[in-house]
C-alpha positions in Angstrom: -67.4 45.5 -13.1 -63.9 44.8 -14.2 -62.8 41.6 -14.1 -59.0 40.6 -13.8 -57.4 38.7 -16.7 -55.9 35.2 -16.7 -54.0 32.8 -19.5 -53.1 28.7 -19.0 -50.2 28.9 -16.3 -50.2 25.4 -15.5 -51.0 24.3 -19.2 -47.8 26.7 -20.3 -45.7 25.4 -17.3 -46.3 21.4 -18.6 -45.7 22.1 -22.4 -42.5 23.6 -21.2 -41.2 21.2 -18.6 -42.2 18.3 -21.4 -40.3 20.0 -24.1 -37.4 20.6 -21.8 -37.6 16.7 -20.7 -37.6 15.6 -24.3 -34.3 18.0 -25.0 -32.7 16.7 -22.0 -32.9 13.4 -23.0 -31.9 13.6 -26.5 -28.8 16.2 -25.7 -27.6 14.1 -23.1 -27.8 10.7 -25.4 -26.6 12.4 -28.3 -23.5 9.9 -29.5 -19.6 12.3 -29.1 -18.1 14.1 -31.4 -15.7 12.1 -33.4 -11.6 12.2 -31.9 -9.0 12.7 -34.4 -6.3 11.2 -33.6 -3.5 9.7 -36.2 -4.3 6.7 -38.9 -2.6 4.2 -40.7 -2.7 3.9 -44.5 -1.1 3.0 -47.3 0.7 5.1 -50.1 -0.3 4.3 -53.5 1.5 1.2 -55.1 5.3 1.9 -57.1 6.4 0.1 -59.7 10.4 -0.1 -60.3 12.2 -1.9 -62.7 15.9 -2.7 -62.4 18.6 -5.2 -64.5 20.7 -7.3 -62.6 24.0 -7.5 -63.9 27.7 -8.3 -62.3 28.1 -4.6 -62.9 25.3 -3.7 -60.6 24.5 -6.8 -58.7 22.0 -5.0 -56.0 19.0 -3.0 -56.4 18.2 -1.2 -53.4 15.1 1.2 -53.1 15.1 3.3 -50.1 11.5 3.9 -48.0 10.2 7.4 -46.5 11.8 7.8 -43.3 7.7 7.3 -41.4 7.0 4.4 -42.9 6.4 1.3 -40.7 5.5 -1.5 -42.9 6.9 -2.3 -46.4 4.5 -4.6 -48.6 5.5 -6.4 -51.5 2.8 -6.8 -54.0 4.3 -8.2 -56.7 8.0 -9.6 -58.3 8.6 -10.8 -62.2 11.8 -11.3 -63.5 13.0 -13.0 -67.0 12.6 -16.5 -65.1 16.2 -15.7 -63.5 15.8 -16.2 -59.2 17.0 -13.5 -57.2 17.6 -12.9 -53.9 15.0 -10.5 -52.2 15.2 -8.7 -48.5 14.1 -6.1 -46.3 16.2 -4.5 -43.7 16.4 -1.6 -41.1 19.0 -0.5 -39.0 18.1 -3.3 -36.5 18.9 -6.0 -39.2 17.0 -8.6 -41.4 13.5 -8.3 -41.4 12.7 -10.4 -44.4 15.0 -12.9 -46.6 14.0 -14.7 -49.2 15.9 -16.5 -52.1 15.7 -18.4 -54.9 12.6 -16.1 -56.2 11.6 -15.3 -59.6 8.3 -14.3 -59.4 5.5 -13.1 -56.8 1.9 -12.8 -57.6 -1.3 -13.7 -55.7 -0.2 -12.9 -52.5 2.3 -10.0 -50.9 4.8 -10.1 -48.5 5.0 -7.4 -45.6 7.7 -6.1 -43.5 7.0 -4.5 -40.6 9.8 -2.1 -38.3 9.4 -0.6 -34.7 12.0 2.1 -34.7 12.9 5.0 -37.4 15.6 5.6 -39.5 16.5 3.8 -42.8 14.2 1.1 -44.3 15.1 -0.3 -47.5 14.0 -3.4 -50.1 17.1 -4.8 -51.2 17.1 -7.5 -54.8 20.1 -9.3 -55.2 21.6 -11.1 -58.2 22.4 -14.7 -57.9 23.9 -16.9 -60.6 22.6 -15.2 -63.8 21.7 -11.7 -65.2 17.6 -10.7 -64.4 15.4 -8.1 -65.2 13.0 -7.7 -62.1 10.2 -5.7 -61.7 8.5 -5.1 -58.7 5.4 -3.5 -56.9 5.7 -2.2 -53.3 3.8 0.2 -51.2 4.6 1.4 -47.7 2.2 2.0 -45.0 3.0 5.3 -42.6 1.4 6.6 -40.0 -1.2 9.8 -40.7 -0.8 12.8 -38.2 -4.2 13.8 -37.1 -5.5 17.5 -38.5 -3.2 20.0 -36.9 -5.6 21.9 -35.9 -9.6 20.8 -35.6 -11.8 22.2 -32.8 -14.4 19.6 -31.1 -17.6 21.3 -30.9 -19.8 20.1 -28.0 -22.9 21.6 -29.7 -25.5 19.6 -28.0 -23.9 19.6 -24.3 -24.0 23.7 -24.7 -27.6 23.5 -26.0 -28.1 21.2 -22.8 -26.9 23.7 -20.4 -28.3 26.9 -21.8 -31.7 25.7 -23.2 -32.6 22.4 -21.9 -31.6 22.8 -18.0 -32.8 26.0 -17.8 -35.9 25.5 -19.1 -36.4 22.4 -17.2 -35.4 24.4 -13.4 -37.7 27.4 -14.3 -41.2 25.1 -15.1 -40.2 22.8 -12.3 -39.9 25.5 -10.0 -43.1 27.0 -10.8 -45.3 24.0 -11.0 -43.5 23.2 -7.4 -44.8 27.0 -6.4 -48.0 25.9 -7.3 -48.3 22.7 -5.7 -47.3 24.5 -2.6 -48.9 27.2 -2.6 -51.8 27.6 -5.4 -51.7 30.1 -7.6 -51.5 33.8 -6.8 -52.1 32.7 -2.8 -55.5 31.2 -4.0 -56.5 28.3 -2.2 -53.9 24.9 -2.3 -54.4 22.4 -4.8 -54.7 18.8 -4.6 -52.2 16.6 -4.4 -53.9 13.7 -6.4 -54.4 15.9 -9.2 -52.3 18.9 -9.0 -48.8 20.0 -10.7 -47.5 17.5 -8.6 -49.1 14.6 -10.3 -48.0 16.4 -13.4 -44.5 16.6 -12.7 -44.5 12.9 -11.8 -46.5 12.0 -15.3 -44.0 13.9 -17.4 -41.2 12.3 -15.6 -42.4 9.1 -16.4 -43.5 9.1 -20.3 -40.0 11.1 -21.0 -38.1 8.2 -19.2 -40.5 5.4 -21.1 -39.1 7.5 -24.2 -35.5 7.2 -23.5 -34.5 4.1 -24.6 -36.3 4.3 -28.1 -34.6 7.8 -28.4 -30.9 6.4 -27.3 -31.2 3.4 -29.4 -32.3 5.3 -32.6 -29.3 7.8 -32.1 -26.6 5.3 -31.6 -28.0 3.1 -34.2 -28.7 0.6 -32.2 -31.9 -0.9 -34.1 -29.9 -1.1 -37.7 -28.2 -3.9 -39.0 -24.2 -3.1 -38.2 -21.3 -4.6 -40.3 -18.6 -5.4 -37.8 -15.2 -7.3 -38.5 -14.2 -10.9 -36.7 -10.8 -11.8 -36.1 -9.7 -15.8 -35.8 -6.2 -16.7 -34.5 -5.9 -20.6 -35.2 -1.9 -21.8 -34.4 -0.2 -24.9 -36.3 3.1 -26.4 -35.0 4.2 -29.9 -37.5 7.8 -31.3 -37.4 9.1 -31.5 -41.2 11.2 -35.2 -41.4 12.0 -37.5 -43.9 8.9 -39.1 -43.7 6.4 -36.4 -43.5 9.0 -33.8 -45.7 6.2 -31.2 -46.3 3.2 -29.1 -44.9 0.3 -28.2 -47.1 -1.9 -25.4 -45.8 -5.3 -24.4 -47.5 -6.9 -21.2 -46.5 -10.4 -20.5 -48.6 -13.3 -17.9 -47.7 -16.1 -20.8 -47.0 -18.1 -18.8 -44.4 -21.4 -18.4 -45.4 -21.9 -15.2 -43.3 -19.3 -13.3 -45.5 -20.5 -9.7 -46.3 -16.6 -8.9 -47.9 -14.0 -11.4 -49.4 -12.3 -13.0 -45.9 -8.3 -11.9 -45.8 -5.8 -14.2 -44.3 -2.4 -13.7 -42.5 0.3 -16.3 -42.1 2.4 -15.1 -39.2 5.1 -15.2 -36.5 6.7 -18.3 -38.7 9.3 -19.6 -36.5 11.4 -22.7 -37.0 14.7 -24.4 -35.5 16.3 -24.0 -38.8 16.7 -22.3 -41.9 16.5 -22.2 -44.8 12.6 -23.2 -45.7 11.1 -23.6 -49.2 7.4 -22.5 -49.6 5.3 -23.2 -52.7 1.9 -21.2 -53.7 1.0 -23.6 -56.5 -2.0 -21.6 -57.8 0.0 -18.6 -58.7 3.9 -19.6 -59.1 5.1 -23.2 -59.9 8.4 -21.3 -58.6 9.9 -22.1 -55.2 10.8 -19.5 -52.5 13.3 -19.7 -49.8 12.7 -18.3 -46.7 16.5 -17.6 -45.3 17.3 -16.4 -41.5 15.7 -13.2 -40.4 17.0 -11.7 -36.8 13.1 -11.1 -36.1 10.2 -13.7 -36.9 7.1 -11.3 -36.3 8.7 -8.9 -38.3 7.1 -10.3 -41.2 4.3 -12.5 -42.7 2.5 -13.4 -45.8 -0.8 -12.2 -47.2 -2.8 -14.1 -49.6 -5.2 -12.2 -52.1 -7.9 -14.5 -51.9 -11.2 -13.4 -54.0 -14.8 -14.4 -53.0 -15.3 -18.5 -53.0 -11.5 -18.9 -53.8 -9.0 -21.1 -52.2 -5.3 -20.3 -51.2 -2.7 -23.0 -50.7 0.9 -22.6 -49.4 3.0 -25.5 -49.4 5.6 -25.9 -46.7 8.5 -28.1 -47.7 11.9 -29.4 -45.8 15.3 -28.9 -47.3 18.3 -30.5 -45.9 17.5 -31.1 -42.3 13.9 -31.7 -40.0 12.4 -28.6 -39.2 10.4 -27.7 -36.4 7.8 -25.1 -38.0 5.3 -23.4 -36.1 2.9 -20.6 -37.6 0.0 -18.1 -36.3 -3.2 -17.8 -39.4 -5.5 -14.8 -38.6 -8.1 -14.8 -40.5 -10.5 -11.7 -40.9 -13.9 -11.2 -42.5 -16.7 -9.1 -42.1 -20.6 -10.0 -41.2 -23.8 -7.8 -40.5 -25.2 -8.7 -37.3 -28.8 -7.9 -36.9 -29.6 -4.5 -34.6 -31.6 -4.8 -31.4 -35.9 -4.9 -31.5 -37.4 -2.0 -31.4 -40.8 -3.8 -30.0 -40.3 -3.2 -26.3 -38.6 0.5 -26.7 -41.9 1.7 -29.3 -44.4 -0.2 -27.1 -42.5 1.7 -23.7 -42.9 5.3 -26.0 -46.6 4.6 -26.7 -47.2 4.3 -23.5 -45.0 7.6 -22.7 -47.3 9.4 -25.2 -50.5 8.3 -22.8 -49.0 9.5 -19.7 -48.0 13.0 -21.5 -50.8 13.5 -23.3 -52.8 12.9 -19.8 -51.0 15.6 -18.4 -51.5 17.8 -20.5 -55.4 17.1 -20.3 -55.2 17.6 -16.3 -53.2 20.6 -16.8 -55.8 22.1 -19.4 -58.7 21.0 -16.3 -56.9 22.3 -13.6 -56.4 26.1 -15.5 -60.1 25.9 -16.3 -60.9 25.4 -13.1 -59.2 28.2 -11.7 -60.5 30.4 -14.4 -64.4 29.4 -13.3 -63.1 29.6 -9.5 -61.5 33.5 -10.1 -64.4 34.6 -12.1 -66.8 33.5 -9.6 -64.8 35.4 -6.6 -64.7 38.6 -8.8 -68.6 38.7 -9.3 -68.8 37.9 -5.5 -66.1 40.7 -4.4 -67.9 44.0 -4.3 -64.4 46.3 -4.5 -64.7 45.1 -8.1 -68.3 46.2 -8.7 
């Protein structure tokens, strides 16, 4: 008698429309390549030192023609105020006078056009020695030439979908019309029911799978950005404006930064204290542009900043923008629901896979029986 030889079809199809599931759904949540497009950054700090004399009353350093902001680190001179300013081709983008010394806190200059962008120190009464620390910030071009490779998209086309349309197909077949034009299956537990158990245990998998690829169950550090406005009339009876800024938050992962911004006022000029770096005053004169400049305290972890606004010859209508910026972790999602949804997933395919193994077992005891039955093959 010969007998004709079979092997696990269904079993074979199942493993490979569950593996082609599983692919699917990982591909197609896989987070996108990284753009590059162009960053901002800072060049490293320069130090310049320059005598002020009535032979050479200026001292004028000249930026790269890309950069966009100018920061001021620090200013020392021999005790001796000077005059200090920051111009573009559009005009005066920072004036300030009456300065012999910055520390603790840096003064930024910011420009919206090219062309020329210079710092400018100015003698005023008396010979100085300054020195001074600046850096520019500049945009960075991206990489002039980086390819994006859409590595799990490809391997979602030409593994994934294939493999998925060529078991689905033939567990379909089946369910139709049996195997080898044997008698039909079941519906209730055929390929069919197969199909639909796979479908469901890779979809109770998917949110566990996208959340663990886009990080969604760690602990993130993200950045918060607070805007607080102050508007106060300087007068003869309330001649000065003293503003505190410390890093109190007890969520603070990083030292919180501060911003004193778009100062405007009705008049110039306006003298500003920092008492906890410089018992020196600084005059703020006109500028053609109020947001194109602002202060930046360096405060360090638990420290307080104070700037003292004070009136000169005249009331002052002063108003002023703080931004302050810190960063926190914020705790990711539970994973509860999305491992108890996989474990359940695992049930359904593992059931499957258990009524695919009974239903190619059955076909095997129903062929062998027809073969010793079938007298052409004794």
């Amino acid at each position: 008698m010969v007998r004709s030889q079979s092997y696990p079809i269904v079993t074979f199809q199942t493993l490979l429309l569950l593996l082609s599931l599983y692919c699917f759904v990982y591909l197609s949540s896989y987070p996108p390549s990284p753009h590059y497009g162009p960053g901002f950054g800072p060049s490293f700090p320069s130090e310049f030192n320059a005598t002020l004399s009535e032979d050479t009353p200026v001292f004028r350093y000249n930026a790269t023609y890309d950069a966009i902001w100018m920061e001021i680190t620090s200013l020392d001179t021999n005790d001796t105020p000077v005059a200090l300013s920051v111009l573009d081709e559009s005009g005066i983008l920072l004036n300030v006078t009456n300065v012999s010394s910055v520390s603790g806190f840096s003064m930024i200059a910011v420009r919206e056009q090219s062309g020329d962008f210079w710092l400018q120190v100015v003698r005023l009464q008396s010979d100085a020695s300054v020195n001074i620390t600046l850096k520019y910030w500049k945009t960075i071009p991206p990489p002039t030439f980086s390819i994006v490779f859409p590595w799990h998209l490809i391997a979602m086309f030409t593994i994934s979908v294939p493999a998925f349309i060529y078991s689905f197909y033939n567990l379909g077949k089946i369910t139709l019309i049996g195997l080898r034009g044997k008698s039909q299956w079941k519906f209730g537990r055929g390929p069919a029911s197969i199909i639909i158990l796979l479908t469901l245990a890779v979809a109770c998998s998917f949110p566990l799978i996208h959340g663990n690829l886009h990080g969604d169950f760690l602990s993130m550090r993200t950045t918060q950005v607070l805007h607080e406005k102050y508007f106060f009339t300087l007068n003869e009876s309330c001649s000065s404006l003293s503003l505190e800024l410390a890093d109190v938050n007890p969520e603070v992962v990083f030292g919180t930064s501060f911003r004193i911004y778009n100062l405007s006022t009705n008049a110039y000029p306006i003298t500003v204290v920092a008492p906890e770096v410089s018992e020196e005053n600084i005059t703020l004169g006109k500028v053609e542009d109020e947001e194109s400049w602002w202060f930046s305290p360096a405060i360090q972890d638990n420290d307080s900043f104070t700037l003292i606004f004070q009136r000169s010859d005249t009331d002052i209508d002063l108003e002023f923008t703080v931004e302050t910026k810190y960063s926190i972790d914020v705790v990711g999602l539970d994973p509860f629901v999305p491992n108890l949804l996989t474990f359940f997933g695992y049930l359904l395919w593992i059931l499957a896979i258990v009524l695919a193994i009974q239903l190619d077992c059955a076909y095997g005891e129903k062929s062998h029986r027809n073969e010793i039955n079938d007298p052409l093959l004794t």
